[in-house]
C-alpha positions, 0 to 999 in steps of 0.5 A, a space after each residue: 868375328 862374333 863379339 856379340 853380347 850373347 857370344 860374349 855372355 856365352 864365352 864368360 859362362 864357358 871360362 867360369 865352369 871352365 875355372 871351376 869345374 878345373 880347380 874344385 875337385 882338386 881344392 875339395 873343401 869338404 876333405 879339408 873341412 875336418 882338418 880346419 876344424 881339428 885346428 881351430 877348435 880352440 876358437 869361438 864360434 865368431 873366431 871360427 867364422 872369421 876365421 873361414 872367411 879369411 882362408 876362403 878370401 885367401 883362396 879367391 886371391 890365391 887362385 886369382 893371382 896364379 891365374 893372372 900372373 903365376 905363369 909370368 911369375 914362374 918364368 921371372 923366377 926360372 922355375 917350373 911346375 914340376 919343381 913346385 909340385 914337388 916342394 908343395 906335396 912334400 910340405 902338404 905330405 908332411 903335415 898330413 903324416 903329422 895328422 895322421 900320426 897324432 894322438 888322440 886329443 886330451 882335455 890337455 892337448 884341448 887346451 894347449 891349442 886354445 893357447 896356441 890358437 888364439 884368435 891373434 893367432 888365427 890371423 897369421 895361421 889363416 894363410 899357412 898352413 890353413 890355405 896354402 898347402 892344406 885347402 889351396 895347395 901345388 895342385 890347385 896353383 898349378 891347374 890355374 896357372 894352366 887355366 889362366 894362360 889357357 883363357 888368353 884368345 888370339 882371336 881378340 882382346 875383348 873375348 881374352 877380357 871376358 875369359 879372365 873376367 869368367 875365370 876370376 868369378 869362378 876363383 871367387 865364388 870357389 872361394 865363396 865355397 871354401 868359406 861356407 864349407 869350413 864355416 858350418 863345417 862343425 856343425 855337420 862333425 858334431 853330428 858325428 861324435 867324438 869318435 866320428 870325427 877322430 875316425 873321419 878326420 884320420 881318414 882325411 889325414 890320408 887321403 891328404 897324404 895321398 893327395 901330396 905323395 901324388 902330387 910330388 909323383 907328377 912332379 918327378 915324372 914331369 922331371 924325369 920326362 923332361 930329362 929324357 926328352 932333352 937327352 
C-alpha cells in the first residue's frame, strides 16, 4: 500500500477539487450576491464587510460539519436526504417567491430596513436566512453529506485522514469565496444602476425559486422511488 508523501499529497489535492468542484456550482455565490446586498443595504460599509465574513465563516463551518458528522447526524435522527431537501426547498422557494414578488424599494422601505437591520441584527440574521437557505441551502448540505461519507478510504487510515483533511480545506476556502464575493459584491451592482440592480436581482429571485422548486422535485421523487422500491 502507497502511503508515500507524493501519494498522499496527490490524495489531499484530489479530495480538495473533489469538495469544491462538487459543492461550488450548487452554493453559486454570485446568484446570491444580489440578495445579500438587497438585504443588508441598511448597513455601513464596515457592517457590510463584517457581515460577509460571518456568512462566509458560517459557510465553512456548515460545510464542514455536514461533511464530518451530517450523515451520522441524519441516522441519529431518523431522517433522510429526501425529507431535508423538501423542507429545505420549501423554505428557500418561499423566500425567493417573497423576493420576487416584492415591490420595488422606496426611500421609506430603505429605511425601514436600516431600522430592521441594525448592525446587532445583522449578527443574528447572519446564519438565517443569509446562510442557511439562501447562500448554503439542502442542496449544498446534501452534496457534502455525499462528499464526506465518500472521502472515508477502506484501504487505510491515514489516506481516509488526508481526504478529510482535502475536503475540510475545499469547505474553507468555499467559504473564503463566499466572504469575497458578498463583500465587494456592491461595488459591482453599482455599476449596474438602480435599475440594473432591481431587473438582476429579480432575475435572481427566480432563479432561486427555481433552484427550491428543483430541490423539493429530487426530494419527492427520491420519496416516491423509494416507496415504489419498497413496494
Amino acid at each position: 500500500m502507497d502511503l508515500t508523501p507524493p501519494f498522499l499529497l496527490l490524495a489531499f489535492g484530489k479530495s480538495l477539487l473533489f469538495a469544491v468542484a462538487g459543492v461550488l456550482p450548487i452554493i453559486n455565490p454570485l446568484a446570491s450576491a444580489p440578495i445579500f446586498v438587497d438585504l443588508s443595504r441598511g448597513l455601513s460599509d464596515g457592517g457590510r464587510a463584517s457581515l460577509a465574513r460571518r456568512i462566509g465563516k458560517n459557510v465553512a463551518l456548515l460545510l464542514a460539519g455536514a461533511m464530518l458528522i451530517g450523515s451520522y447526524l441524519l441516522d441519529f435522527f431518523g431522517i433522510s436526504l429526501p425529507v431535508v431537501r423538501v423542507a429545505g426547498g420549501m423554505v428557500v422557494a418561499s423566500i425567493a417567491w417573497r423576493m420576487l414578488n416584492a415591490q420595488q424599494s422606496t426611500s421609506e422601505d430603505t429605511t425601514h430596513m436600516a431600522q430592521s437591520l441594525s448592525e446587532d441584527r445583522a449578527r443574528i440574521k447572519a446564519f438565517y436566512p443569509l446562510t442557511f437557505p439562501l447562500t448554503c441551502g439542502p442542496g449544498s448540505i446534501a452534496v457534502a453529506i455525499a462528499i464526506g461519507a465518500s472521502l472515508h478510504s477502506r484501504r487505510s487510515v491515514t489516506e481516509t485522514m488526508v481526504n478529510i483533511a482535502g475536503g475540510l480545506v475545499g469547505a474553507l476556502l468555499l467559504g473564503m469565496l463566499v466572504a469575497l464575493t458578498f463583500r465587494y459584491a456592491n461595488r459591482v451592482l453599482q455599476r449596474l444602476g438602480e435599475t440594473g440592480q432591481i431587473v438582476f436581482l429579480r432575475l435572481m429571485a427566480f432563479m432561486l425559486l427555481c433552484v427550491g422548486v428543483e430541490i423539493i422535485w429530487d426530494g419527492v421523487r427520491a420519496l416516491i422511488l423509494g416507496v415504489m422500491n419498497a413496494g
